[in-house]
N, C-alpha and C positions, 0 to 999 in steps of 0.2 A: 722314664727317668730313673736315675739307679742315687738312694742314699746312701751314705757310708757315716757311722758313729764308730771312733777310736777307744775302745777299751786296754787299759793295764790292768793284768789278772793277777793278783798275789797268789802264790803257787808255794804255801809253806814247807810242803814236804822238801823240794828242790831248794826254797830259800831262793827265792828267782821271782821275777816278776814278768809273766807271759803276755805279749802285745797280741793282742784280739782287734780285728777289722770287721767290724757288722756290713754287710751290702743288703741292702734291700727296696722296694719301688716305693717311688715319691712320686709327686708333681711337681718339684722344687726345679728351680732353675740348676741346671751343670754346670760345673766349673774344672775345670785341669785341676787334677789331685795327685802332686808326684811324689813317686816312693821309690828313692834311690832312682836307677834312670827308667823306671817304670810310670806309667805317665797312664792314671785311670780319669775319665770322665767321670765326675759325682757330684752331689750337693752334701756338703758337710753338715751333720747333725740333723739333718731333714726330717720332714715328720712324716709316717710310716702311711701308707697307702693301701685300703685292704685289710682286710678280717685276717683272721688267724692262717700262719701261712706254714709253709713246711721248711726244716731248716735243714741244709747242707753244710755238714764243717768240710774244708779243704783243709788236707795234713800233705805238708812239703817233703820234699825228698832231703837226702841226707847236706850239708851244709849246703841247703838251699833257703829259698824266699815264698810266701806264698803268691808273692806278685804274679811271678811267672804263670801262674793259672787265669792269668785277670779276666782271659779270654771266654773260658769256663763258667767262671764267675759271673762276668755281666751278660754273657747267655741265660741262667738261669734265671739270674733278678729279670730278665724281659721276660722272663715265662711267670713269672709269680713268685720265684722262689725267693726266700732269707737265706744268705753265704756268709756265715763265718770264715774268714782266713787267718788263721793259728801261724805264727813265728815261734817256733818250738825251740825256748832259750837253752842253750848249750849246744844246739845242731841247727845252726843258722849259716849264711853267707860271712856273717861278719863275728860270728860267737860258736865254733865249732870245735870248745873244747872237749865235750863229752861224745863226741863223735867214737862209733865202736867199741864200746862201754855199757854193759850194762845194767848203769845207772841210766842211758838216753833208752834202755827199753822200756824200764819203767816208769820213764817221766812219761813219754809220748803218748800212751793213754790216757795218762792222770790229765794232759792237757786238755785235750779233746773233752775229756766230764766237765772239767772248769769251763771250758770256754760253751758248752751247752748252760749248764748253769746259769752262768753271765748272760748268753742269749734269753733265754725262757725269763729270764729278769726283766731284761731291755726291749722286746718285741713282743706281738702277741701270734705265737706258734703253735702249729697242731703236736699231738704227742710225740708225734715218731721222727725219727733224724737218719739222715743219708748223712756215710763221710763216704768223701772221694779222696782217697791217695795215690800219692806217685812216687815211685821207688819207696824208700823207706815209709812213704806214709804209706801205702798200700800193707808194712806190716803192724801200723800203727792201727789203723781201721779195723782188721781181722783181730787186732790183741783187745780192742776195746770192746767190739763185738762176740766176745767169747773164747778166742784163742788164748790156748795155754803155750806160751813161748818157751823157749828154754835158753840162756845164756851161750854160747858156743866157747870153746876152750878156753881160745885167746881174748876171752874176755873173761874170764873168773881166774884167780889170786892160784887157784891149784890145780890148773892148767885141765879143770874136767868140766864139762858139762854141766849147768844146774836148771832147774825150776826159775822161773820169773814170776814173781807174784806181781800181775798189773790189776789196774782197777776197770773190771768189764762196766758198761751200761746198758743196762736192759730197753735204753731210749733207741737205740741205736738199731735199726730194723732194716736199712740196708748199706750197704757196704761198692764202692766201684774203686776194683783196683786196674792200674794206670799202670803198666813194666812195674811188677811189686816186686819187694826185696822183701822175701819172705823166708829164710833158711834160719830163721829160729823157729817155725814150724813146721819142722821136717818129721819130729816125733810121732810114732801112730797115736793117735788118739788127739793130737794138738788140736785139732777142729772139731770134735768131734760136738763141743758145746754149743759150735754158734749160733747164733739166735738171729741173725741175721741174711736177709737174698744178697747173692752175690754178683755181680759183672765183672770180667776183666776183659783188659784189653792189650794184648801184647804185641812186640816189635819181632818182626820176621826176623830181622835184622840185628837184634839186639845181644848184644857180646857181655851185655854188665848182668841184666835181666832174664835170664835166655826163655822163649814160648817153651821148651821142652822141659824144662828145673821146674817154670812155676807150674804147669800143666803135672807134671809129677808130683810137688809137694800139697795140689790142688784135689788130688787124687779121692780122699776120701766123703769131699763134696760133690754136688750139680749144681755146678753153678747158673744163676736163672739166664743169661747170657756171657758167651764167651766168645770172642775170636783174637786170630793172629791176623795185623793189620800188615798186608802183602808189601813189603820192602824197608818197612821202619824200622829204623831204628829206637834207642831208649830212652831220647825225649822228645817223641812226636805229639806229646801233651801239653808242652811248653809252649805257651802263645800267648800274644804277640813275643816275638823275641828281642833281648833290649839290646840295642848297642852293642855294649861293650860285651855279650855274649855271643855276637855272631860269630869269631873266630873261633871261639872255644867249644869241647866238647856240648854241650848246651842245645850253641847255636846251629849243629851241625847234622848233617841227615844224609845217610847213603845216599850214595849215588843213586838219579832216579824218581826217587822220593820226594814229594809235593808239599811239605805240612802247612802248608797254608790251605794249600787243595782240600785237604783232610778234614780241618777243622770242621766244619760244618757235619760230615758226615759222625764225628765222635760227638759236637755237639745234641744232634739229631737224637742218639744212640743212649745218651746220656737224659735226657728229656725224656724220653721213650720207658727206660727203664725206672726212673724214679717217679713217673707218673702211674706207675705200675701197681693195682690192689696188693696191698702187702698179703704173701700165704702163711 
């Protein structure tokens, strides 16, 4: 059985208030928990099942939701795991003013610290934390875990390049990126800090994400697991798919392509790697 406790994170620097979703194992009865047309199984406020557990933040793609992962999520909590899912204000579905701004570089880290904070508050968890991103959070994860970003032109005031000072955490010990949008870490030496094991997992298929940009900007790591998943496209991570995204880019998957088929085998993959002795 999977809990879920609603957290609002006050996020003074942004002057924002960041909606935080705990999941983690109960024995409480489930009930239909809907969020927008995303529709989870849980027991509200449930009492936590289990000694100190390991915690997973999920960081959303660019004016996305973390719903869209729910899949992800309640695989995990059936493995033991505690899932933070982060709605990172200003680059959401419904609030995507900061989108492409280098103001949303430096919040999407700072999120990720608060919403561990708020966790290690609320539950009782081991030291080390997994985020999992996709698209944008894939460069949210690597900037939290040690990556030095750097603004791109068309985002700073004099059309040049700069430094992004984000807040790394040293909690943060492994990292699973999903189709990352990662081209603020193109500079040598951008990874050179992380402190963090790496997975990704890229779409054959993918025209937003391409396997060959992030395999190149990936360049100066080894990552502890990587593949190109044969026919994907860049969101074969998004599961279940809601409604009113089937026709949109979202809900859509080259030709071919199974992502329901898949699930399982990314869940498997994912389980596999964060069960992993940290080196």
């Amino acid at each position: 059985m999977i809990g879920i406790r609603a957290l609002q994170i006050a996020d003074a620097a942004q002057g924002a208030t960041v909606p935080v979703h705990l999941l983690y194992p109960t024995t409480a009865a489930e009930s239909p928990q809907q969020f927008g047309p995303w529709e989870v199984s849980a027991a509200r406020d449930a009492p936590i099942v289990g000694g100190s557990l390991s915690l997973v933040v999920i960081s959303h793609g660019t004016g996305g939701t973390p719903w869209g992962y729910a899949g992800i999520a309640q695989h995990l909590v059936e493995h033991g795991f505690a899932v933070a899912m982060i709605t990172h204000a200003g680059n959401t579905r419904g609030d995507d003013a900061l989108a492409h701004t280098a103001a949303n570089l430096v919040n999407r880290p700072r999120h990720v610290r608060l919403a561990i904070d708020a966790a290690f508050a609320a539950l009782p968890l081991h030291a080390d934390v997994a985020v999992i991103g996709h698209s944008m959070g894939g460069y949210t994860a690597l900037a939290v875990a040690g990556g030095k970003p750097m603004a791109l032109p068309d985002q700073t005031p004099d059309g040049v390049a700069h430094p992004v000072d984000v807040e790394h955490d040293p909690r943060v010990r492994k990292v699973a990126l999903l189709a990352p949008a990662i081209p603020w870490l193109m500079a040598p030496g951008a990874l050179a800090s992380l402190h963090a094991q790496v997975f990704v997992r890229t779409g054959e298929r993918d025209d937003i994400t391409r396997p060959d940009f992030v395999a190149a900007v990936l360049r100066e790591i080894t990552p502890a697991d990587s593949k190109v998943v044969p026919g994907a496209g860049h969101f074969f991570c998004v599961f279940p798919i809601a409604r009113h995204l089937a026709s949109l880019p979202p809900g859509q998957d080259p030709p071919g392509f199974d992502r329901a088929a898949y699930q399982p085998t990314l869940h498997a993959d994912l389980v596999a790697f964060l069960t992993r002795p940290n080196g």
